[in-house]
C-alpha positions as CSV (number, residue, x, y, z in Angstrom):
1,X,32.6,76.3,67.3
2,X,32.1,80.0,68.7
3,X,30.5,82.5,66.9
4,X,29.6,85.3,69.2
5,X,31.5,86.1,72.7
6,X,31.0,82.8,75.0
7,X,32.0,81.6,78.2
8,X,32.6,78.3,78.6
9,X,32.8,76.3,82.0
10,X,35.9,74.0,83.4
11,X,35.5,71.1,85.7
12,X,38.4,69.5,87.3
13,X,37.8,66.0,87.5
14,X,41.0,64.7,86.9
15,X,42.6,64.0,90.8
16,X,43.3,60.8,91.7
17,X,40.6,61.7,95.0
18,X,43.4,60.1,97.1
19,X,42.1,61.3,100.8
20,X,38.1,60.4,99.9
21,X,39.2,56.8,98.7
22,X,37.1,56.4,95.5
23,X,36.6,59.1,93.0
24,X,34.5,61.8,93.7
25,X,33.4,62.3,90.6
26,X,31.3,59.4,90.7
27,X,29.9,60.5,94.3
28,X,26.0,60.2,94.5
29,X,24.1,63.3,95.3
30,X,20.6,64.5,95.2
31,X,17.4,62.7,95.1
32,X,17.5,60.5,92.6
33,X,21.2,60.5,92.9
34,X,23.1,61.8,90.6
35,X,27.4,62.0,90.4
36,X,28.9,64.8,91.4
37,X,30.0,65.6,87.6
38,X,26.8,65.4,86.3
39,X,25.2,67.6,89.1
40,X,28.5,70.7,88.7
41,X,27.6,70.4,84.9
42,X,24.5,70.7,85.1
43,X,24.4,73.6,87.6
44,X,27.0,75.4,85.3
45,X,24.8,75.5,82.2
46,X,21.5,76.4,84.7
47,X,23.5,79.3,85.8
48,X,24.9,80.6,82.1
49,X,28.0,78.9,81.5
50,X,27.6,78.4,77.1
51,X,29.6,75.4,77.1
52,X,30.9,72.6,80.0
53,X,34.3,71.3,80.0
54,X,34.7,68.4,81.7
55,X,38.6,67.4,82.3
56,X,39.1,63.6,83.0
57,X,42.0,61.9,84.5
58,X,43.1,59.2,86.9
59,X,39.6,57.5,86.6
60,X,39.1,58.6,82.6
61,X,37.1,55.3,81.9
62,X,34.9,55.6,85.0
63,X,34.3,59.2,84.8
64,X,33.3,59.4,80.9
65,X,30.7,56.3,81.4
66,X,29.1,58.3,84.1
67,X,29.1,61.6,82.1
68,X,27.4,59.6,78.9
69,X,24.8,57.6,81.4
70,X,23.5,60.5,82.8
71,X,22.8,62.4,79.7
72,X,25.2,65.6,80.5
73,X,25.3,68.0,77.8
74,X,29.1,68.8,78.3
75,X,32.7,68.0,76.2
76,X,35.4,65.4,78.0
77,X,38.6,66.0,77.5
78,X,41.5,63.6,78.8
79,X,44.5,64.7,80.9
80,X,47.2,62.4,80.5
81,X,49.1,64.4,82.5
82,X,46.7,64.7,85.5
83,X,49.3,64.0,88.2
84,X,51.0,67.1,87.9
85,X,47.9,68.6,89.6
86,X,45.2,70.8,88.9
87,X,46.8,73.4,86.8
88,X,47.9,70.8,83.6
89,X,44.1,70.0,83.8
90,X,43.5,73.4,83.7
91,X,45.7,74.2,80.5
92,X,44.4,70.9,78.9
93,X,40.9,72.4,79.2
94,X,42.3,76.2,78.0
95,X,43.7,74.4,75.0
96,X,40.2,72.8,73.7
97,X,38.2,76.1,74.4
98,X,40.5,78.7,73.4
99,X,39.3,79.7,70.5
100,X,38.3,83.2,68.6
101,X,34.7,84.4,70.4
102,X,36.2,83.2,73.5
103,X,35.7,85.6,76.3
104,X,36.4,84.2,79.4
105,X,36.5,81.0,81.3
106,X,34.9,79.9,84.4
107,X,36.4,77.0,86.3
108,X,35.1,74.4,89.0
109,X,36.8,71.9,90.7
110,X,34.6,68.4,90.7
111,X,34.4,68.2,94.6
112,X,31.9,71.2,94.8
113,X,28.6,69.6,93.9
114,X,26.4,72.1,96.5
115,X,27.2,74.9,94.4
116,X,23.9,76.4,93.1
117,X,23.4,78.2,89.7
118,X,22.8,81.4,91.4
119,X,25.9,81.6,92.6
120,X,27.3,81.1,88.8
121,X,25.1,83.7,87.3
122,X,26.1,86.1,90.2
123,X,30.0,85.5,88.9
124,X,28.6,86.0,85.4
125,X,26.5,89.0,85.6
126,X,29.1,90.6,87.6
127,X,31.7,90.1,85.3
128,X,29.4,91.2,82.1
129,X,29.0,94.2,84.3
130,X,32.7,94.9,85.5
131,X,35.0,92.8,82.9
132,X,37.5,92.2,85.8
133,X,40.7,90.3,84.8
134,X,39.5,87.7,87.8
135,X,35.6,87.3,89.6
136,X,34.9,85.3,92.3
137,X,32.4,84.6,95.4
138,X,33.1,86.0,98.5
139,X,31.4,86.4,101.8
140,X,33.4,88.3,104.0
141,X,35.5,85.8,105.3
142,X,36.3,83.4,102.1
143,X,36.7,83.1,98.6
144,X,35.0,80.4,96.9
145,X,34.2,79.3,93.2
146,X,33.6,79.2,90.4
147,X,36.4,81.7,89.2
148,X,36.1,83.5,86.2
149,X,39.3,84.3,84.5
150,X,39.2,86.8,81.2
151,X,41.3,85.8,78.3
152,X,43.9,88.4,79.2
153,X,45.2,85.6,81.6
154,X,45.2,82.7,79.7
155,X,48.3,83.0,78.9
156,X,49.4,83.7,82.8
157,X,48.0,80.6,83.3
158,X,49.6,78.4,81.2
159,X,52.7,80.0,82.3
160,X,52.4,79.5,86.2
161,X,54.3,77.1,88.3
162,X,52.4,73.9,88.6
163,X,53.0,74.1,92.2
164,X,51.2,77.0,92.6
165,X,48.3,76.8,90.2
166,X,45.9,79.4,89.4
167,X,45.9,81.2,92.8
168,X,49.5,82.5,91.7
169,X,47.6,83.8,89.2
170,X,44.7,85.4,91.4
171,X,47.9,86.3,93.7
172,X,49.7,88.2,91.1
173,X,46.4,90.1,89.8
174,X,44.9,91.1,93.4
175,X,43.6,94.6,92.2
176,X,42.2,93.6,89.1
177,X,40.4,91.1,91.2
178,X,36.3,91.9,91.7
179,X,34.9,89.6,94.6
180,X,31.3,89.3,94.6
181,X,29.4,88.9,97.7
182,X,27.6,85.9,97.1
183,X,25.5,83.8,100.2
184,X,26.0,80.3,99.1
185,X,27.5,77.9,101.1
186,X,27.9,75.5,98.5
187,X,30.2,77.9,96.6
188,X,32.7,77.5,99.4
189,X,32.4,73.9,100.6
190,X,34.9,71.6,99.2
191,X,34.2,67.5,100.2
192,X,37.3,66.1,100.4
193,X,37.3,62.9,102.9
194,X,34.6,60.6,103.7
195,X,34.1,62.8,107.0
196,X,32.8,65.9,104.4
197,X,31.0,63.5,102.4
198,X,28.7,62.0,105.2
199,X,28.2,65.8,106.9
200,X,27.3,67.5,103.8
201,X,26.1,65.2,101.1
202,X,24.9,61.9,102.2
203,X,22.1,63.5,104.6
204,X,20.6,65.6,101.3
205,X,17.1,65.1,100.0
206,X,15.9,66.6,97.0
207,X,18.3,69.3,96.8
């Protein structure tokens, strides 16, 4: 599919969204609503991502018929092993978009839909400026996504224990790491209960 160096983009949407209590993939946001998938793909390719990667799991069925109704421009690809947590949706997504042209891969989980593009083309420019192994937004007090990782850890990843994920990864490459101050609070909020989704979604308008 590639012929020139790309970067394609990653979204986890493969958890079972135990703690919320329905999927939040399929969580309206945004006036007129929108899911959360639809709104994290779209933002990806806004903000330079060449190709979304949407990863589906516990709610396959579900998730895909939202993807399709609202038009996203993005690839699904099933996890059938989505229970072993985030990384085997991770590798199931490395295995569809590693390809020759390849450069690097940014990943988003699904329960970040606040994120703005800015915040992805900050990770992007910086990284077409640097080339570090691992970029990220950070400001000053956390990290937050999306992560870029360059091909050179592909294979770290599919390698790391499942327990761990990709932080072991992050972990193990610390000074290869470039954080980049970025002022977005959606690039660090994650909504993970009900609670989260009422404080920081539900109230939006427009946005």
């Amino acid at each position: 599919m590639y012929d020139r160096l790309v970067i394609p983009a990653v979204v986890l949407a493969a958890g079972a969204s135990t703690r919320m209590g329905r999927p939040k993939s399929l969580l309206p946001i945004g006036a007129p609503a929108e899911p959360f998938v639809a709104r994290i793909a779209r933002t990806l390719l806004a903000g330079g991502a060449d190709d979304v990667v949407i990863v589906v799991g516990a709610h396959a069925p579900e998730v895909c018929d939202a993807i399709r109704s609202a038009g996203v421009c993005a690839r699904v690809v099933e996890n059938p092993q989505w229970a072993r947590g985030q990384l085997s949706s991770l590798v199931a997504a490395l295995d569809l978009v590693d390809r020759p042209g390849v450069r690097a891969i940014l990943v988003m989980p699904v329960d970040m839909p606040l994120v703005t593009p800015d915040s992805v083309r900050a990770v992007l420019d910086a990284y077409r400026r640097h080339a570090h192994p691992v970029v990220r937004p950070f400001d000053g007090r956390r990290h937050g996504h999306p992560v870029l990782f360059d091909r050179e850890l592909f294979g770290a990843l599919r390698a790391a224990d499942p327990a761990r994920g990709a932080r072991a990864v992050i972990a193990a490459h610390l000074e290869a790491v470039l954080d980049v101050p970025v002022a977005d609070e959606g690039a660090y909020q994650d909504i993970d209960t009900p609670e989260d989704f009422e404080r920081f979604v539900a109230g939006l308008t427009g946005r």
